[in-house]
N, C-alpha and C positions, 0 to 999 in steps of 0.2 A: 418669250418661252417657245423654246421648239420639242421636235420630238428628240427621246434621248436623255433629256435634261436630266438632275433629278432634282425634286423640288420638294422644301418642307409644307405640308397642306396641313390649314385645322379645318374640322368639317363638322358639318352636324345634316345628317338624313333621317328624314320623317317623311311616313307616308301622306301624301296630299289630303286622304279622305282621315280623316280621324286624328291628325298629328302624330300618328303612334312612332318613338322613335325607335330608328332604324339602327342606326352606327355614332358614334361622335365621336370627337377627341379633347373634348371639352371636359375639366374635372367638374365645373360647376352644373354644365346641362346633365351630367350622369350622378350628381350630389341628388339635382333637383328632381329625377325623374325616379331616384331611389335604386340605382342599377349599385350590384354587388362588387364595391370598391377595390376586395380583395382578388378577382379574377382578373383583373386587367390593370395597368396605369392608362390612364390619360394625358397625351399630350399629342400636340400635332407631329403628322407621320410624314417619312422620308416614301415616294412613289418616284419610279420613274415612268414620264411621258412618253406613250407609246406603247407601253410594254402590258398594257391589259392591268395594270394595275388598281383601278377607279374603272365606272363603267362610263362610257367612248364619250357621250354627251358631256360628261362632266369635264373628261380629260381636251375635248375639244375647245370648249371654254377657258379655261386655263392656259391653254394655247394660245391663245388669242391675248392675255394679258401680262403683266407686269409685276415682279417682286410688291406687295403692298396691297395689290387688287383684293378685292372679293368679289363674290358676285352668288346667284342664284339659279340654279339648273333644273326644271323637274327631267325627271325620266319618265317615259312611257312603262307600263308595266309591261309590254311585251318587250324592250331592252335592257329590261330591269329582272325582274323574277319571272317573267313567262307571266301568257295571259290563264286564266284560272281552265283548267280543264274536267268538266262533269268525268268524262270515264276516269279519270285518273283515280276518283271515287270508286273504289272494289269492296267487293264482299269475299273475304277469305276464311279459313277456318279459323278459329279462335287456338287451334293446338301450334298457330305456325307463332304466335306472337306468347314469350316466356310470362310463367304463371304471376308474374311481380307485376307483369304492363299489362294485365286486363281488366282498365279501367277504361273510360272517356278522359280522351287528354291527351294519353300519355304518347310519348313520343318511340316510334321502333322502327327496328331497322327486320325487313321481310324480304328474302331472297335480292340482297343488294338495293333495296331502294327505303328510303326513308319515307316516314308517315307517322299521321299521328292517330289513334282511335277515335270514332264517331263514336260507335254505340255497340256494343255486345249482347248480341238476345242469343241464349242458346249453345249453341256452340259454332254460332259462326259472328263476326264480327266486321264491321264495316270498318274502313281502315282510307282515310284521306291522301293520297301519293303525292298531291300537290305541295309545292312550296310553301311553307306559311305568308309570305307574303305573295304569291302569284295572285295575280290581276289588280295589283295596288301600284298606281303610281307616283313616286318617289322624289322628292322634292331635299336638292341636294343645298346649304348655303356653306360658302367656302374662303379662305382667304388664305393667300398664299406668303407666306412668311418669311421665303428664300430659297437662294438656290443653295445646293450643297456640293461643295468641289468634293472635299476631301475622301478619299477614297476608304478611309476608316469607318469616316460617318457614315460614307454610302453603305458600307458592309453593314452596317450596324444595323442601318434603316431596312435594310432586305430583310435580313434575318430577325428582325421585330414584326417584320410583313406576315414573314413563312410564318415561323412559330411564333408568335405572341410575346408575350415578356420573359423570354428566358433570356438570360444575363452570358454574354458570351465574352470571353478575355479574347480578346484576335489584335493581329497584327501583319502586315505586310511586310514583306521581305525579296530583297532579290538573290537568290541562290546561284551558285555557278557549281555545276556539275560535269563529270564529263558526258563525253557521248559517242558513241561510236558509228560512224560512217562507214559504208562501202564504197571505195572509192572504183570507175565507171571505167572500166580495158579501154587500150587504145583500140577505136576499130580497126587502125592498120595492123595491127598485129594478130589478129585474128581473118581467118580464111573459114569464111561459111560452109566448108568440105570437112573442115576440122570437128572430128568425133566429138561429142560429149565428153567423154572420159581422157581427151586428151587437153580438152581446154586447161589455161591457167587458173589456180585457183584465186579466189577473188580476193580482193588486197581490202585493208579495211584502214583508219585512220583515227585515232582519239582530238576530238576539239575540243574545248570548253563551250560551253554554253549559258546563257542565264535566262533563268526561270523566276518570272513573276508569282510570288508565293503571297496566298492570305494562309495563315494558319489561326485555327481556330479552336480556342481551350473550351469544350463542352462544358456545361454544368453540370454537378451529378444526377439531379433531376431528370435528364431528360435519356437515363441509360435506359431507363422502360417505357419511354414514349412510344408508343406505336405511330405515331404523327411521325415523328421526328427519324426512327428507324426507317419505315416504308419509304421517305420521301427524303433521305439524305445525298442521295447521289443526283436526284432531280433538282433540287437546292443547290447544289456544288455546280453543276451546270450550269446553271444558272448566276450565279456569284461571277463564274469566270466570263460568260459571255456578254453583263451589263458591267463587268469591273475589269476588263482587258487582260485575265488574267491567265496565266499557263496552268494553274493546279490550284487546287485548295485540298490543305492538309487537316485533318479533324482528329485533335487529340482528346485519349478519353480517361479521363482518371478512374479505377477500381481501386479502391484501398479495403480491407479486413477488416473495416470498421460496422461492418453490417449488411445492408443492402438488402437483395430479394431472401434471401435465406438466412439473414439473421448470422454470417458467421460459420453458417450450418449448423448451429446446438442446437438450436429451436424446434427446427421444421426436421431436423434429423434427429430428434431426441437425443442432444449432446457428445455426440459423434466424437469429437475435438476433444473431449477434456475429459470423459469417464476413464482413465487410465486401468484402474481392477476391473471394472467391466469388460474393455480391450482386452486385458489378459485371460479372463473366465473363457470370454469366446473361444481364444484362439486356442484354451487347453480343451476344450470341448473338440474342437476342430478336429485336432492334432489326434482325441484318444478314440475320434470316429470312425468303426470300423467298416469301410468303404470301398467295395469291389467296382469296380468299373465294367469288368468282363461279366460278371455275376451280372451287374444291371443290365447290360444287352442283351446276354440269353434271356432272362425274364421277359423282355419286350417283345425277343422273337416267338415266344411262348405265346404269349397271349394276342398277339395277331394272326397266327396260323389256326389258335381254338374260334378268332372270330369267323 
């Protein structure tokens, strides 16, 4: 295994002190440990080596061995979740964290940073900024189940990485398209005395060219991910710089079959389809008797008495 590669891993991390797990790809370790089967599937994941995917220790290891291997890596908690930080422990007002999270527990997000509540007396509240797991160190077992050539599965396996189990139709293509070049004056024919505005204008030429294309059929799901919106050109960057690629195109289906506003009837109070209602308005509209010039002088009126 080198760096680059990409490689299918099944994993399972639990923290060293407690066994508390961490991550797996295992359906039976997340059967057995009772984690909610409908948020995720389980099965061993496509990473590429190198690329910060797994954290270093792990991915060092892996390195070192051979399609078949396993093996076992603790991590240190400081290259793992950070070691545990007292101040990161604050006391802020209770008005900053929304009236639903003020319990002990609960998890909030306070001027960009994540925490969870300690304790609320009053109207101020103790509020955790650490990691949930910072200062636990993390005990990775692993077994590497293959390499992955194909450059579909590699897509696949990213885009299972970025966003979790949404269902993506893609496909690779090589497109040829034109493209237009400026082509470069002779310098003999140019005299460095020669004005600006007498130069020749510049010559241009059409090539063909081909463009390594992933196109990628969205699922409907994910038109109001905010995960997925924010971080879709970071993603596409990505796809092309580990998949050699020129572009990646992201198609998105809207159909009229509902969506955020239901169509518009719902959330517009039936906008679409009242037909007598549309007509009432617009005879209301039409027998509304409406000065324009009336309403300005009114306004000049009543700023000049202020």
């Amino acid at each position: 295994m080198s760096e680059d590669d990409f490689v299918r891993l099944a994993y399972t991390a639990r923290t060293v002190d407690g066994g508390q797990l961490v991550d797996t790809t295992s359906q039976e370790v997340a059967e057995e440990e009772g984690v909610d089967e409908d948020e995720q599937e389980f099965e061993p994941r496509v990473i590429t080596l190198g690329a910060g995917h797994i954290f270093e220790d792990v991915e060092e290891d892996v390195m070192g061995s051979e399609v078949g291997d396993s093996g076992s890596v603790t991590v240190a908690a400081v290259d793992a979740f950070g070691e545990y930080d007292q101040d990161e422990v604050r006391t802020i007002s209770a008005e900053k964290i929304p009236e639903d999270d003020r319990y002990p527990g609960a998890h909030v997000d306070i001027e960009g940073e994540h925490g969870h509540v300690e304790t609320i007396i009053g109207g101020r509240a103790r509020v955790d900024f650490n990691h949930v797991l910072a200062g636990e160190d993390i005990e990775y077992d692993y077994e590497i189940e293959g390499i992955v050539e194909d450059r579909t599965e590699r897509a696949q396996g990213l885009l299972g990485m970025f966003i979790g189990d949404a269902d993506f139709d893609l496909w690779i293509e090589t497109d040829e398209e034109e493209e237009e070049t400026v082509i470069a004056p002779d310098e003999e024919e140019i005299d460095e005395n020669t004005p600006a505005e007498e130069l020749p204008e510049p010559e241009t030429e059409v090539e063909i060219v081909e463009k390594e294309t992933l196109y990628l059929e969205a699922p409907p799901q994910l038109q109001f991910d905010q995960q997925w919106m924010f971080q879709k050109n970071q993603i596409a960057q990505q796809l092309m710089d580990q998949l050699d690629l020129d572009r990646v195109i992201v198609q998105e289906t809207i159909d009229g079959s509902g969506g955020m506003f239901g169509g518009m009837g719902g959330m517009m109070g039936g906008m679409g389809g009242g037909g007598e209602e549309l007509e009432e308005l617009e005879e209301e509209l039409a027998d509304a008797d409406v000065d324009a010039d009336e309403i300005v002088e009114e306004l000049d009126a009543e700023g000049e008495a202020e």
